[in-house]
BAGU-650829 format. One record per residue (C-alpha): residue number from 1; residue in one letter; x, y, z. Coordinates in pm, 1 decimal. Example, Ala and Ser with C-alpha at 12.3 -4.5 7.8 and 13.67 -1.06 7.14 Angstrom:
2
num:1&residu:a&u:1230.0&v:-450.0&w:780.0
num:2&residu:s&u:1367.0&v:-106.0&w:714.0
END
This chain:
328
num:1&residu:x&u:4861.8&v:3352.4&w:-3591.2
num:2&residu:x&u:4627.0&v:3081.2&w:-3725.2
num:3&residu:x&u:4385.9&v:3169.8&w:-3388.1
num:4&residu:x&u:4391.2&v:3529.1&w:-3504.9
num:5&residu:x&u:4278.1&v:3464.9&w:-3879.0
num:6&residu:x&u:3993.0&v:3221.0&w:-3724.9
num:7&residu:x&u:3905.0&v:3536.9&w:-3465.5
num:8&residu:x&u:3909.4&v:3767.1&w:-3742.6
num:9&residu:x&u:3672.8&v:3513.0&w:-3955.4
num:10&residu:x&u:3431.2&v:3467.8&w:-3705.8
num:11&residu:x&u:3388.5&v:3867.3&w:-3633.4
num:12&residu:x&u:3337.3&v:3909.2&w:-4026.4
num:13&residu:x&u:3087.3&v:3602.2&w:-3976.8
num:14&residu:x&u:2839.9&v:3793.2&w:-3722.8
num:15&residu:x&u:2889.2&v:4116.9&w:-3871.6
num:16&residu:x&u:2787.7&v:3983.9&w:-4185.8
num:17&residu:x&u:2455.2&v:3797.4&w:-4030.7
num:18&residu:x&u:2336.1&v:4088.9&w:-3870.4
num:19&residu:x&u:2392.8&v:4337.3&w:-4134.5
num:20&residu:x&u:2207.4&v:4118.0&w:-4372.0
num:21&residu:x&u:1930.0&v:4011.2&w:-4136.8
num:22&residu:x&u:1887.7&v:4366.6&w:-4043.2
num:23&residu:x&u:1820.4&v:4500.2&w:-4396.9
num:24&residu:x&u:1551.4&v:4246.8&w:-4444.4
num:25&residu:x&u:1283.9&v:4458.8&w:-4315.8
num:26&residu:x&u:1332.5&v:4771.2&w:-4495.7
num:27&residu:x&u:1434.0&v:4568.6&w:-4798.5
num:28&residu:x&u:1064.3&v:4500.8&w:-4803.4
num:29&residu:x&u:957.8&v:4845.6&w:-4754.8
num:30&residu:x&u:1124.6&v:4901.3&w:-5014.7
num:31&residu:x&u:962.3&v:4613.6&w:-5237.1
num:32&residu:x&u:609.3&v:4740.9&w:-5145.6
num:33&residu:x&u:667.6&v:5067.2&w:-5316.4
num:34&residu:x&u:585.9&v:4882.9&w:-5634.3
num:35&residu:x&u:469.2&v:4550.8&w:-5550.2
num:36&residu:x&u:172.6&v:4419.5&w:-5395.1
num:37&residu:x&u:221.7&v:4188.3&w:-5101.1
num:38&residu:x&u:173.9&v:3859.3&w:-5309.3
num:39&residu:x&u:367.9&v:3948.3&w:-5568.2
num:40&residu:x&u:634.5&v:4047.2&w:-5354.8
num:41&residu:x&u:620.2&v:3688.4&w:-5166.1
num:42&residu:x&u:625.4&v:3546.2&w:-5510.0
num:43&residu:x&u:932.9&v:3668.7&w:-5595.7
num:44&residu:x&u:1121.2&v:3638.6&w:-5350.3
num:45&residu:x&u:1024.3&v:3274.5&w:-5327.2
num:46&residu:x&u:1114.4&v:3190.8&w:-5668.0
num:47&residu:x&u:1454.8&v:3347.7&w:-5635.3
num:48&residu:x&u:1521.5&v:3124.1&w:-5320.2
num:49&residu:x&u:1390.6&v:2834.1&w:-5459.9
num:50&residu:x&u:1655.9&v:2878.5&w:-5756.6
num:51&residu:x&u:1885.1&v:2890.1&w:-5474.8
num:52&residu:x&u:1780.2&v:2606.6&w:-5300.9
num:53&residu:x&u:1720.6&v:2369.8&w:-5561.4
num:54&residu:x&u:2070.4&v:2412.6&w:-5711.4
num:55&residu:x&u:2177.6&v:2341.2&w:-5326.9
num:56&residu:x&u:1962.1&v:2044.9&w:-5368.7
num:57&residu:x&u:2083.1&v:1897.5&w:-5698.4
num:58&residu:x&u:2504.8&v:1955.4&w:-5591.2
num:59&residu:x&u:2429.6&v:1770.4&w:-5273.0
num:60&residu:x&u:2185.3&v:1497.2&w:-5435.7
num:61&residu:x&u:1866.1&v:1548.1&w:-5153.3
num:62&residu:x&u:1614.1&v:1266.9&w:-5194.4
num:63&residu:x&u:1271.1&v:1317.3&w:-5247.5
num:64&residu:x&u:966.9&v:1339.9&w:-5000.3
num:65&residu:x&u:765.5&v:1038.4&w:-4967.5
num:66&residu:x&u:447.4&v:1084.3&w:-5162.6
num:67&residu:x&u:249.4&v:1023.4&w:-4856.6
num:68&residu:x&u:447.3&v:1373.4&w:-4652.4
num:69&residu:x&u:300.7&v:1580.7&w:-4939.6
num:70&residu:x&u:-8.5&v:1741.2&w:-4830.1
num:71&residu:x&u:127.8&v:1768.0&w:-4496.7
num:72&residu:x&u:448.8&v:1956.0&w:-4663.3
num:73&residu:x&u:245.1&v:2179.9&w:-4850.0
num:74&residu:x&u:24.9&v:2282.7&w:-4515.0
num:75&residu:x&u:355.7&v:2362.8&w:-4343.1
num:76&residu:x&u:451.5&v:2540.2&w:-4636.9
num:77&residu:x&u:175.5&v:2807.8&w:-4610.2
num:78&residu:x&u:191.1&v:2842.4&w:-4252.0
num:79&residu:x&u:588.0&v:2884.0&w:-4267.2
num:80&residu:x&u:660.5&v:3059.1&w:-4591.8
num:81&residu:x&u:330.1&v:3183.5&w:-4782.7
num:82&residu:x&u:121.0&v:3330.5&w:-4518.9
num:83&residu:x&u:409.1&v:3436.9&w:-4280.4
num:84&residu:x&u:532.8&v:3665.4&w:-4565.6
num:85&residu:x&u:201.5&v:3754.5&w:-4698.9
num:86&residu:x&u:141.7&v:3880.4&w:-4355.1
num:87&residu:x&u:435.1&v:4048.0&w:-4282.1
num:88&residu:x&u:407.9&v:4214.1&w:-4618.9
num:89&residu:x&u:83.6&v:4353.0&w:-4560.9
num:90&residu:x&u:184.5&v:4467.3&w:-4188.4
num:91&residu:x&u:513.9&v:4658.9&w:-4325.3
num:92&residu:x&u:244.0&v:4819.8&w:-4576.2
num:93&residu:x&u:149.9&v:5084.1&w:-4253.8
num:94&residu:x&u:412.6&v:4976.1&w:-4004.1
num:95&residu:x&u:804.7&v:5060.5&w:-4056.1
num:96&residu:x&u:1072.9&v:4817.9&w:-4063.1
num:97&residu:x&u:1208.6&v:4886.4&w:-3735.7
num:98&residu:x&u:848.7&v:4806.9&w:-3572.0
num:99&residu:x&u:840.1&v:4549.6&w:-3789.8
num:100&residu:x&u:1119.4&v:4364.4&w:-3642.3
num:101&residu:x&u:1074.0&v:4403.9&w:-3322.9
num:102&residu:x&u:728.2&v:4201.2&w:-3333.0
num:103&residu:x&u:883.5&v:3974.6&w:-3549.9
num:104&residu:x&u:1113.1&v:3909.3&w:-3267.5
num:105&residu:x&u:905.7&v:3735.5&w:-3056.7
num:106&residu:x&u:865.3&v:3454.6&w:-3278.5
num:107&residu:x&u:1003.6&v:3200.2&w:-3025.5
num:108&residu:x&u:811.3&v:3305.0&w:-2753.7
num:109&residu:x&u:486.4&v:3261.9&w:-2942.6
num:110&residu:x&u:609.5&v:2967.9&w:-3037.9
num:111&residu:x&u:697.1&v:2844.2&w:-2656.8
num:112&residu:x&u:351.1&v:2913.5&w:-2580.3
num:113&residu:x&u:219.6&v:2687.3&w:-2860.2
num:114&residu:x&u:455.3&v:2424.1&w:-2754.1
num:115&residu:x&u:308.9&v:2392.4&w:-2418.2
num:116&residu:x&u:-62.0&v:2434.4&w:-2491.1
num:117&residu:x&u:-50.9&v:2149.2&w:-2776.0
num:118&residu:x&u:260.8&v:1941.3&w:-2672.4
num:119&residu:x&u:290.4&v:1984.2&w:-2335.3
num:120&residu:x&u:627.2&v:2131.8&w:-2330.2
num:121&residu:x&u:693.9&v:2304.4&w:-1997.3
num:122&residu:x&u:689.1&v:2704.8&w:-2008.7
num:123&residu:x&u:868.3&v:2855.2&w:-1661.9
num:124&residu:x&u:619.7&v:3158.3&w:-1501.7
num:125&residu:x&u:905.2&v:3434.2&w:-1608.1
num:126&residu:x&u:844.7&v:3261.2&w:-1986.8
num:127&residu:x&u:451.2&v:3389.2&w:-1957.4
num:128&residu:x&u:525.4&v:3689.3&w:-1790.0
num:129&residu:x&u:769.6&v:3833.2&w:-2073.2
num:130&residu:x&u:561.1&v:3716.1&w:-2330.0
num:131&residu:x&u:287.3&v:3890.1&w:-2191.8
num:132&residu:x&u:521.0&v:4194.7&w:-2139.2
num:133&residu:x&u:594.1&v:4155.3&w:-2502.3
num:134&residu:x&u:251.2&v:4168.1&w:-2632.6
num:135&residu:x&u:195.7&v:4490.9&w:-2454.6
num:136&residu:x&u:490.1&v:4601.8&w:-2644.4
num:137&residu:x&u:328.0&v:4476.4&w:-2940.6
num:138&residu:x&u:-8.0&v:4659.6&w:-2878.5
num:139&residu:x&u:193.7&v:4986.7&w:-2834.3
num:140&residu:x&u:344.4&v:4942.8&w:-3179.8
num:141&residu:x&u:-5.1&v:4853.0&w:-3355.8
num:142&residu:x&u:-189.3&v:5148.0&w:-3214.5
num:143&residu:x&u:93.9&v:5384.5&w:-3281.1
num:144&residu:x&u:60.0&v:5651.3&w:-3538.9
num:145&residu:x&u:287.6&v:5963.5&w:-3514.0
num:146&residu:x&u:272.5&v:6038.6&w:-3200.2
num:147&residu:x&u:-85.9&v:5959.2&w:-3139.4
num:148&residu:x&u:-184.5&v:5625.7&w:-2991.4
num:149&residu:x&u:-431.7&v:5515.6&w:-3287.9
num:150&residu:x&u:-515.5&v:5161.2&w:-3429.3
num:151&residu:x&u:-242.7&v:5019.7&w:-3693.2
num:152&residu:x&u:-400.0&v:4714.2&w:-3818.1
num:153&residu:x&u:3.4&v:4673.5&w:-3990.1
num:154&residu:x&u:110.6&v:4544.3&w:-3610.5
num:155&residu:x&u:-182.7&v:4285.5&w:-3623.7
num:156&residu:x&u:-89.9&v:4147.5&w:-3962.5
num:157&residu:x&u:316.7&v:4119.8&w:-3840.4
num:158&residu:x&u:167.8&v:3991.4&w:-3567.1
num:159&residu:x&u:-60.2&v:3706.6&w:-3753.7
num:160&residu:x&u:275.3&v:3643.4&w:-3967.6
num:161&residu:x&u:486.6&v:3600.9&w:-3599.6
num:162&residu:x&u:194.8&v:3308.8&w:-3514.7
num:163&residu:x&u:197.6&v:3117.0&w:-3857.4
num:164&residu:x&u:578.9&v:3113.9&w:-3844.0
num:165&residu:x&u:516.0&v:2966.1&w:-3466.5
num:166&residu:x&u:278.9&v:2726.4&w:-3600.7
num:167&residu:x&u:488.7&v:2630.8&w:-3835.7
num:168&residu:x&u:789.6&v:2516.6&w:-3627.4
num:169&residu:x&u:553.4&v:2356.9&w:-3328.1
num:170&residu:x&u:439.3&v:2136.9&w:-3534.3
num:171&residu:x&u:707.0&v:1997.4&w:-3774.8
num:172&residu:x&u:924.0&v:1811.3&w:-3535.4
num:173&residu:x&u:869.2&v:1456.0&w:-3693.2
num:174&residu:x&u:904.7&v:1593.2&w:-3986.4
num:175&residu:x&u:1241.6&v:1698.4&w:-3914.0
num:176&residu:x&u:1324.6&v:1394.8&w:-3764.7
num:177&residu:x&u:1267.3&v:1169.3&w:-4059.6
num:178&residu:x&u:1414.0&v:1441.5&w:-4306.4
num:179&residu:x&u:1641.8&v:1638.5&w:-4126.2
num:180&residu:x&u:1655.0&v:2060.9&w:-4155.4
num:181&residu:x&u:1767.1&v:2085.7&w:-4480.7
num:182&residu:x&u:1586.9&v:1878.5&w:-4691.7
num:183&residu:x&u:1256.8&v:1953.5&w:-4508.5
num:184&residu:x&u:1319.8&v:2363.3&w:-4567.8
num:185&residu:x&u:1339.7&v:2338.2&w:-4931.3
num:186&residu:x&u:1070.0&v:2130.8&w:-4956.6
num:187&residu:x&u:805.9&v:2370.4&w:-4789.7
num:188&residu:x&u:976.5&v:2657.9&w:-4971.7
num:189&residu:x&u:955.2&v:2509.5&w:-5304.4
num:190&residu:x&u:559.1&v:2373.2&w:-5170.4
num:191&residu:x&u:484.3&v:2711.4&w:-5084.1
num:192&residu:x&u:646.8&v:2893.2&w:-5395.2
num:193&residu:x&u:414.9&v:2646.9&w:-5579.4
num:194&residu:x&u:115.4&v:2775.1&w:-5373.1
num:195&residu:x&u:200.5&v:3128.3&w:-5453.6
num:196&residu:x&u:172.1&v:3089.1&w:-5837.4
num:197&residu:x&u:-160.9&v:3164.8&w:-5838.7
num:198&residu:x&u:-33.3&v:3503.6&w:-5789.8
num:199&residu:x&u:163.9&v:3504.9&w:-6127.6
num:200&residu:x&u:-76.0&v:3683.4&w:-6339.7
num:201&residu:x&u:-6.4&v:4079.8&w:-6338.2
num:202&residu:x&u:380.3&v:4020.4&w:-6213.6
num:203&residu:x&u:510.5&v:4054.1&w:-6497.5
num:204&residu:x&u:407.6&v:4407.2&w:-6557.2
num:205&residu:x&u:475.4&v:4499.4&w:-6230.4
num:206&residu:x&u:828.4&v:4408.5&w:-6275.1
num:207&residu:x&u:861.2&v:4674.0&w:-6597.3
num:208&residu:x&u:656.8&v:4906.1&w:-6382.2
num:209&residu:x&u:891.5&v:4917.0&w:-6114.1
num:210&residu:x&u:1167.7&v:5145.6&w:-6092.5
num:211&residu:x&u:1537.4&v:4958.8&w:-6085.7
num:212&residu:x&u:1594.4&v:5005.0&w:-5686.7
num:213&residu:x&u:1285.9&v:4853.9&w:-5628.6
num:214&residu:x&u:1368.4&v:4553.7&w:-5862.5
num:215&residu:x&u:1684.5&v:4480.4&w:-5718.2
num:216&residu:x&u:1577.5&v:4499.9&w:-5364.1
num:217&residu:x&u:1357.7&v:4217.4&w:-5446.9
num:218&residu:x&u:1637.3&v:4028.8&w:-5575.0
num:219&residu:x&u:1843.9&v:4108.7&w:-5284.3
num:220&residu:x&u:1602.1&v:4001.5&w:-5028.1
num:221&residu:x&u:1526.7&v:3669.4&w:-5230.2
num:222&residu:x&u:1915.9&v:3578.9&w:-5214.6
num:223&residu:x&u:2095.2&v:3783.7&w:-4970.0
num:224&residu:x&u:1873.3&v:3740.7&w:-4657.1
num:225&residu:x&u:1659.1&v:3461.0&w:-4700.6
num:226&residu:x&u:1981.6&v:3192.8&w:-4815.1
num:227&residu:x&u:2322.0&v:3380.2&w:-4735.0
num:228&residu:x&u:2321.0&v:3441.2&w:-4342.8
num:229&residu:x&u:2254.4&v:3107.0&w:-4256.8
num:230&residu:x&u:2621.1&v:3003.8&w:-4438.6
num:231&residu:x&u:2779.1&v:3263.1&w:-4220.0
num:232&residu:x&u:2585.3&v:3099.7&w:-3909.7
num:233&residu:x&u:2683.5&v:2754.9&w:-3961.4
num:234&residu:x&u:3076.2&v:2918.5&w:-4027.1
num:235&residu:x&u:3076.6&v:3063.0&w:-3640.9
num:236&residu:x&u:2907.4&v:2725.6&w:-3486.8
num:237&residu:x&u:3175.1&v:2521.4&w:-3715.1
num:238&residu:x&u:3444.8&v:2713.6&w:-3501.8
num:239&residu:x&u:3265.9&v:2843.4&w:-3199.2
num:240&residu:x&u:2950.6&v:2680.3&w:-3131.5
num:241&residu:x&u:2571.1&v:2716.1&w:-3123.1
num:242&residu:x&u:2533.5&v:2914.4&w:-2821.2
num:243&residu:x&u:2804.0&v:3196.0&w:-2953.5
num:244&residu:x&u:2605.1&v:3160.9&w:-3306.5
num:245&residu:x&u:2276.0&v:3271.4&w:-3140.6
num:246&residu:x&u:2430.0&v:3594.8&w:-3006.5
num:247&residu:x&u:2391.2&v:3758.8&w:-3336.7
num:248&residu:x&u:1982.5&v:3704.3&w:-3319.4
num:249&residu:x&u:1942.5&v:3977.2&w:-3089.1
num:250&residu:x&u:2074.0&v:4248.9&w:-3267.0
num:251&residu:x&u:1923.7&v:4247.1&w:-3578.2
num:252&residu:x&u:1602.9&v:4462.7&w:-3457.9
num:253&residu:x&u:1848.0&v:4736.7&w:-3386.4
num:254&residu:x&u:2017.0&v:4679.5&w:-3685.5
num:255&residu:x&u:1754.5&v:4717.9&w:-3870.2
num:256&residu:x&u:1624.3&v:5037.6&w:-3703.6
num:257&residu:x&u:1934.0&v:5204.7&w:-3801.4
num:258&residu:x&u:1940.2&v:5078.7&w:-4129.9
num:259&residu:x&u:1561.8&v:5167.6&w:-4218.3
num:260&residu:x&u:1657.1&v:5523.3&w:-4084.5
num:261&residu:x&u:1940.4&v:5544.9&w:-4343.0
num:262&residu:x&u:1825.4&v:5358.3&w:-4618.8
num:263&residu:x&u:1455.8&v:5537.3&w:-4608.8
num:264&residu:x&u:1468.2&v:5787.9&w:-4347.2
num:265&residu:x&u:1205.6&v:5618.9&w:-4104.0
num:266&residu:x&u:1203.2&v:5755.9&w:-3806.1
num:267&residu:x&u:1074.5&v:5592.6&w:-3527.0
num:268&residu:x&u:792.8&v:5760.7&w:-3358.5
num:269&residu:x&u:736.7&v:5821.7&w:-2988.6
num:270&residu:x&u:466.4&v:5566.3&w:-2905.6
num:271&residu:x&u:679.8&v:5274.8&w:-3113.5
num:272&residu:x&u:990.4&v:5349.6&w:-2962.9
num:273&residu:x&u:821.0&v:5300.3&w:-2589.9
num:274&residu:x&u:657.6&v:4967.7&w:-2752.5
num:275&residu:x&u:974.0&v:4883.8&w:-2915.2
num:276&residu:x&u:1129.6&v:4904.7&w:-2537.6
num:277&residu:x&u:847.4&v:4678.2&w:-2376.8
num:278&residu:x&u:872.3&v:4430.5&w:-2622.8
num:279&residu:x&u:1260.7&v:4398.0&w:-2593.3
num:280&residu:x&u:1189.4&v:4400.7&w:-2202.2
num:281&residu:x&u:964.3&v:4119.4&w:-2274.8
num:282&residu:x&u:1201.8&v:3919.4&w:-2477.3
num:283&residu:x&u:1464.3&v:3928.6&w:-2250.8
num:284&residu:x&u:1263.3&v:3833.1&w:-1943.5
num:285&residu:x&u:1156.6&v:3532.9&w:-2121.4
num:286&residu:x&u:1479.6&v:3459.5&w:-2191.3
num:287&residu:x&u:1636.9&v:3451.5&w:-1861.3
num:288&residu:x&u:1468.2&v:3107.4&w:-1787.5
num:289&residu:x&u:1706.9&v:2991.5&w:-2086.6
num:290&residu:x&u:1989.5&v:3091.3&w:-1932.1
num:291&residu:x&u:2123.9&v:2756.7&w:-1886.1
num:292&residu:x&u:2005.7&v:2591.8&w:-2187.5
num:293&residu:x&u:2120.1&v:2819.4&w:-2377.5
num:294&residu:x&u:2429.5&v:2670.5&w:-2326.4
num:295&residu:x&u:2304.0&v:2356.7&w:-2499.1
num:296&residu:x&u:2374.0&v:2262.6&w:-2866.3
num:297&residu:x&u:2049.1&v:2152.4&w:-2908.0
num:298&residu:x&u:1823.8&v:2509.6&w:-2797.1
num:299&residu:x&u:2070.3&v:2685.9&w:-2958.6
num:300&residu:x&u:2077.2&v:2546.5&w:-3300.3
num:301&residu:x&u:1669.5&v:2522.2&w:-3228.0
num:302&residu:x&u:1684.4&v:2934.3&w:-3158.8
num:303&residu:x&u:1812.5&v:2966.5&w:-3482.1
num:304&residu:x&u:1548.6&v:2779.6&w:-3694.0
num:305&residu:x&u:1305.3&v:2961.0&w:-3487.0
num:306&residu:x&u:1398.8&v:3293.0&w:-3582.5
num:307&residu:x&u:1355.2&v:3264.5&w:-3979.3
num:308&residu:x&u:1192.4&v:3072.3&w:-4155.6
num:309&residu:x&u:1405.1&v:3063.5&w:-4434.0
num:310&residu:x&u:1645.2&v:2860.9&w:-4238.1
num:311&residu:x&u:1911.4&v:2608.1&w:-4403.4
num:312&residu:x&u:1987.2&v:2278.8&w:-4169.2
num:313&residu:x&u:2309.2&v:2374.2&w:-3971.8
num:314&residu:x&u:2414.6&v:2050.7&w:-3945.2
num:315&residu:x&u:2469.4&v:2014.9&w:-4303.6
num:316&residu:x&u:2624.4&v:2360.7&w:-4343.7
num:317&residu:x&u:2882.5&v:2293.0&w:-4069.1
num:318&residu:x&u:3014.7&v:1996.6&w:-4257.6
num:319&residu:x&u:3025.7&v:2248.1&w:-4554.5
num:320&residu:x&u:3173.2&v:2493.5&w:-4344.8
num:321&residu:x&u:3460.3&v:2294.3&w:-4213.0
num:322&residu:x&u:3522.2&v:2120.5&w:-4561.9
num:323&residu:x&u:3588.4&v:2499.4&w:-4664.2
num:324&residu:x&u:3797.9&v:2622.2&w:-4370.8
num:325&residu:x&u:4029.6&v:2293.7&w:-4474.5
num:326&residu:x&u:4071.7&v:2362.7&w:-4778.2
num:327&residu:x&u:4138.1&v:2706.0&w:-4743.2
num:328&residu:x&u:4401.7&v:2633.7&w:-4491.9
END
């Protein structure tokens, strides 16, 4: 009975993260029908950085050493304020489907980095599907209708996917010393600090904008930048990692389907063929994780890499299971 209820938990658990991840994308579609890109960043960081620093005062995080500033604040705007800049400027011209399929190979660009400026070891099926996947990519920023013409939207998702990259290849000590958690809010709340330079004209963009649009802005700044990660660290409480990272993979499709019903995009001819390439792409470089995938470590690593809005699992497991006691 008791393994039924804890089945039943964990299904709700990835239905729930890819639902939420999926609606991301045209949740900022959405946002852009009344707010400019910045604006729209700004928002939706300040409503995560409520989030986060309430997270922060319950559970009593320590401060950043004074010296870890400036280099928190540069990780910051690679991670958080020019990622979503970008992205919001690409989803400007490109739909949220497209959108999240060259958001998808985050990791990849981000295994690349890794071995250029760390050394990390890249297997030969690791280039070839990333360079399968930036074909797929190309398709997608020169598609319009079903015309093959230059979309300079794909470029700037595409600038977004290689700050994000940036972003995690180069914050591993930082990690170390802070762990996941403590180190997230403290580029968010860096780079929500960065973005108030943007503040001036918000506020009458907010009465200018029509409810829906309003309150996809709030959705997006609590529902998919905070909530999923909960429902993450629920499944690898009870099933690990490596079953966690399954729901990653679905949330382009999810949010194909949802952009379709929530604004009627339909995906054009040229971006569906990219669309295929890049998931080609993704899944060749994948293969070489087969095994390591298997790993506690690369999984939990897969994770942070695809969002960078991530919450430290570790933290949120011991959450998790304090829950699922008490509950029980």
């Amino acid at each position: 009975m008791n393994y039924k209820k804890w089945d039943f938990r964990i299904i709700c658990a990835h239905a729930f993260t890819i639902l939420i991840w999926g609606t991301a994308f045209p949740a900022i579609r959405m946002g852009l029908e009344s707010y400019t890109p910045e604006h729209l960043t700004l928002l939706r960081l300040l409503i995560a950085s409520f989030i986060l620093l309430l997270f922060s005062f319950i559970y009593k995080l320590r401060l950043p050493d004074l010296k870890d500033i400036p280099a928190i604040f540069i990780f910051g705007a690679l991670g958080f304020t020019f990622y979503h800049i970008a992205l919001n400027y690409g989803e400007k011209t490109v739909n949220a489907g497209s959108a999240s399929l060259i958001v998808s190979v985050t990791p990849i660009v981000t295994a690349i980095f890794a071995s250029v400026f760390l050394n990390e070891k890249m297997k030969l099926n690791g280039w070839i599907g990333g360079v399968i996947s930036f074909i797929g990519i190309a398709f997608i920023s020169f598609s319009q209708g079903d015309a093959i013409q230059l979309n300079s939207g794909g470029l700037f998702i595409l600038l977004a996917a290689i700050s994000e990259s940036l972003f995690f290849v180069f914050q591993t000590s930082y990690l170390k010393k802070y762990g996941f958690l403590p180190f997230t809010i403290y580029t968010i709340l860096s780079s929500t600090i960065c973005m108030l330079i943007f503040l001036p004209g918000v506020y009458q963009e907010i009465l200018a904008s029509p409810i829906e649009v309003n309150l996809s802005v709030i959705y997006l700044g609590l529902f998919p930048t905070v909530l999923p990660y909960i429902a993450l660290a629920y499944i690898i409480s009870h099933s690990g990692a490596a079953e966690a990272t399954s729901s990653l993979y679905l949330t382009p499709v999810t949010a194909c389907f949802i952009a379709w019903i929530w604004l009627g995009e339909v995906p054009t001819f040229v971006s569906i063929i990219g669309g295929g390439i890049t998931i080609l792409g993704v899944l060749i470089a994948h293969v070489s994780l087969k095994k390591e995938m298997q790993s506690e470590e690369y999984c939990n690593t897969a994770i942070q890499q695809y969002s960078n809005t991530a919450i430290q699992q570790g933290s949120l497991v011991s959450i998790c299971k304090k829950f699922h006691r008490t509950v029980n």
